[in-house]
N, C-alpha and C positions, 0 to 999 in steps of 0.2 A: 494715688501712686504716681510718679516723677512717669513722663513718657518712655525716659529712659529706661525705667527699670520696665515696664510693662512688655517695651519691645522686646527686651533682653527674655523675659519669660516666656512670651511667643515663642520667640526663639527658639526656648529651650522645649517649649512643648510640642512645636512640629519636627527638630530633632530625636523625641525619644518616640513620635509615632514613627516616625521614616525607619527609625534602629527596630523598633517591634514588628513591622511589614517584613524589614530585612529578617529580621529571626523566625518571624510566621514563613517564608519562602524558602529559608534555608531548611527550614523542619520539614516543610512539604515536601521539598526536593530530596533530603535524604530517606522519607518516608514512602517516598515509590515503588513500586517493586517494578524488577527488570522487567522490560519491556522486551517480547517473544511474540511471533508470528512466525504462527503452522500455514506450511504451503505443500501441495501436491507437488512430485517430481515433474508432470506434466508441465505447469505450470511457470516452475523456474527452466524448464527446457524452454518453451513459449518466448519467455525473456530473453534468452540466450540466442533464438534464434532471429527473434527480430534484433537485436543488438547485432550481431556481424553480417548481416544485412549491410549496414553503415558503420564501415567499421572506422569513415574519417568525419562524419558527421553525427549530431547527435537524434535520437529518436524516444517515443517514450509511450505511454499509455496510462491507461488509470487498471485499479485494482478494486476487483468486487470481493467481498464475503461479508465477514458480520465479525462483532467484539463480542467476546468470552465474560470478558471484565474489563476494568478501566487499563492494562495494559498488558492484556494478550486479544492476538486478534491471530482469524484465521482466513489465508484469500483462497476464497473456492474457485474464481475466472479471474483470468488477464486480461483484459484487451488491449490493441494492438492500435499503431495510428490509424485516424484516417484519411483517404484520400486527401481532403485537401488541408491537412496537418502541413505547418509550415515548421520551418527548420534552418538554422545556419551551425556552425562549426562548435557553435556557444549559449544556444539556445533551441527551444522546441516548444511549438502551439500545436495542442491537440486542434481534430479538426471538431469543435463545438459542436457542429448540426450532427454527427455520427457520434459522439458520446450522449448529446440529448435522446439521441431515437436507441442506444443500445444501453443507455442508462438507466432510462424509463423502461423497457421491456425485461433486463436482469430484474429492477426493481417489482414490477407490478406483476410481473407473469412467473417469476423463479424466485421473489424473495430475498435478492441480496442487494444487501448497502453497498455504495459509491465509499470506501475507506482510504482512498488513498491514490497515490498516482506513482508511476515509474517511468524515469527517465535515462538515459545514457550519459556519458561525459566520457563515453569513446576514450580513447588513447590520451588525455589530459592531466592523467594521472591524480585525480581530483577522487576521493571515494566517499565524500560527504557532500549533501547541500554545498550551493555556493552561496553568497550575498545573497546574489539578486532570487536565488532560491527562495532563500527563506523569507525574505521581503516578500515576493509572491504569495509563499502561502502564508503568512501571518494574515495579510492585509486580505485573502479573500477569503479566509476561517470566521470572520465574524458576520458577514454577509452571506455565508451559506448555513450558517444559523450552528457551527461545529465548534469542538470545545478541543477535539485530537484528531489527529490528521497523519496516514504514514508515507513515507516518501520513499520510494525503492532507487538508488545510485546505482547504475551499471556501469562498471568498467571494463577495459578490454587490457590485456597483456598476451606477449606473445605473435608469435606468425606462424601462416600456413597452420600443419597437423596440431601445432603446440597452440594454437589460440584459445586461448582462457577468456571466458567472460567470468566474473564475478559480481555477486547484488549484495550491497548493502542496503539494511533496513535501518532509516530513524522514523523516531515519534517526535508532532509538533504537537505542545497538551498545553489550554488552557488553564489553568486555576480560577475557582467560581470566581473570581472577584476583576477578571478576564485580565487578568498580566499571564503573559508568555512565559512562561518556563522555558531553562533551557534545554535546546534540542539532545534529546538521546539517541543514542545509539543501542540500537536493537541486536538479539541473537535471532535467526532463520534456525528454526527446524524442518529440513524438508523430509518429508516420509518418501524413500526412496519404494522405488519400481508401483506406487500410486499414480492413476489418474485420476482426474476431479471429474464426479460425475456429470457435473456440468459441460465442461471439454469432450464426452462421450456421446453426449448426446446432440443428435444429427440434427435436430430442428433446431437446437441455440445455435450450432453450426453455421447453417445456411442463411440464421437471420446475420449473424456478427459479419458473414463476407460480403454482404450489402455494403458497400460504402468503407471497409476496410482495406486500407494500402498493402499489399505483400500479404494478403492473407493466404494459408495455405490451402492448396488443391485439396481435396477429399484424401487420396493417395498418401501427401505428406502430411495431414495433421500428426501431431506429435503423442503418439501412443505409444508411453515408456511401459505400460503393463505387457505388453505383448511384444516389446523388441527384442528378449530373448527367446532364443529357440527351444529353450528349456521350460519354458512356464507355459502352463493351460490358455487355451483363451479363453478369458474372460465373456460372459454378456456382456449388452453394451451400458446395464446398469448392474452395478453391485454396491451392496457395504461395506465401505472402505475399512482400513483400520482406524483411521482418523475420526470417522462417524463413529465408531463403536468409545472410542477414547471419550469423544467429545457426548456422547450418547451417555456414559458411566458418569464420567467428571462430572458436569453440567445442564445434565437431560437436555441435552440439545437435539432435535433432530432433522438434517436437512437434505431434502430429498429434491432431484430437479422437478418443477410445476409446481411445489407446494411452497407457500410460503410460509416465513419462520415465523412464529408468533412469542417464542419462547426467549428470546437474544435480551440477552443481560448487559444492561446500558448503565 
């Protein structure tokens, strides 16, 4: 066969692999289902509170719980910067040595996965990842051994009594064949007037403000169960509605001290 025509056929044969990856990704992509993440009230309060904190700079944390399936997930704990978490107007570094020491004890003493992280982008009016966002996390998803990854955006709107924070939730999701999908945009379900019994309980308390920046006194932790004057108090463990949801759905069950064994990956 002329060299010519052989090229021409390459050609044409790395052409109809490229158009078949393209239609294998478009399929995958339209075959997702929405992407949803359950979160306690306590918890997006958590957010809200360190967010106006800084309300001209950005601030951020990571987000513990565990996935349901490949695109519901649920964050049982916040966490918060730490101490020496760096920061400018347009960026924000967790402080590494206080997410290894409160990542490893979530993990190995309570049972929750590291799913994701939340940042600020304060008054920027920005309410998705930015570039250098998702540059970030694409590039250290494969070296943390992760296939999906969620990202919480906090913005701010508003002054004084009217100040509004808002969280967006995206998902960054591998495909087995590791190409990046594009980033989605998630729905929050938060289950109002719930705390995460994690946030109740006093010992993850006391270990998290070890080396946590602005953490809250005893006083103010953020307990949406009992801020009205209307409702019972609570112990400081109960089963939530959330447990019981996720208990029916998916025999899930996660109690603080015990670890999951059950979490559907």
């Amino acid at each position: 066969m002329p060299r010519q025509n052989r090229s021409r056929k390459n050609n044409g044969q790395k052409t109809n692999n490229i158009n078949q990856r393209q239609r294998s990704n478009r399929a995958e992509i339209d075959s997702r289902s929405k992407f949803t993440v359950y979160m306690y009230e306590s918890e997006q309060a958590q957010i809200e509170k360190w967010v106006k904190l800084r309300e001209n700079i950005e601030t951020g944390g990571d987000l513990f719980g565990l996935w349901i399936d490949h695109h519901t997930a649920v964050v049982q704990f916040v966490l918060g910067p730490g101490e020496k978490c760096r920061r400018t107007t347009v960026s924000f570094y967790q402080d590494i040595e206080y997410l290894r020491e409160a990542g490893s004890y979530l993990t190995h003493q309570h049972g929750l996965c590291n799913i994701g992280q939340w940042h600020s982008h304060h008054r920027l009016s920005l309410t998705r990842p930015s570039g250098g966002d998702e540059n970030t996390v694409w590039g250290n998803m494969p070296n943390l051994g992760l296939n999906r990854y969620i990202v919480f955006i906090a913005t701010i709107n508003g002054y004084g009594k009217s100040t509004k924070v808002s969280i967006n939730p995206y998902l960054f999701e591998m495909n087995q064949r590791g190409a990046c999908l594009p980033v989605e945009s998630g729905i929050m379900k938060v289950l109002k007037g719930e705390n995460s019994p994690f946030r109740s309980n006093k010992v993850i308390d006391n270990f998290m403000r070890n080396g946590g920046e602005n953490y809250p006194d005893q006083k103010e932790t953020v307990d949406i169960a009992n801020q009205s004057s209307n409702k019972k108090k609570r112990p400081t463990l109960y089963t939530s509605k959330l447990e019981v949801w996720l208990k029916k759905k998916y025999e899930i069950i996660f109690t603080p001290g015990i670890a999951i064994d059950s979490i559907v990956t």
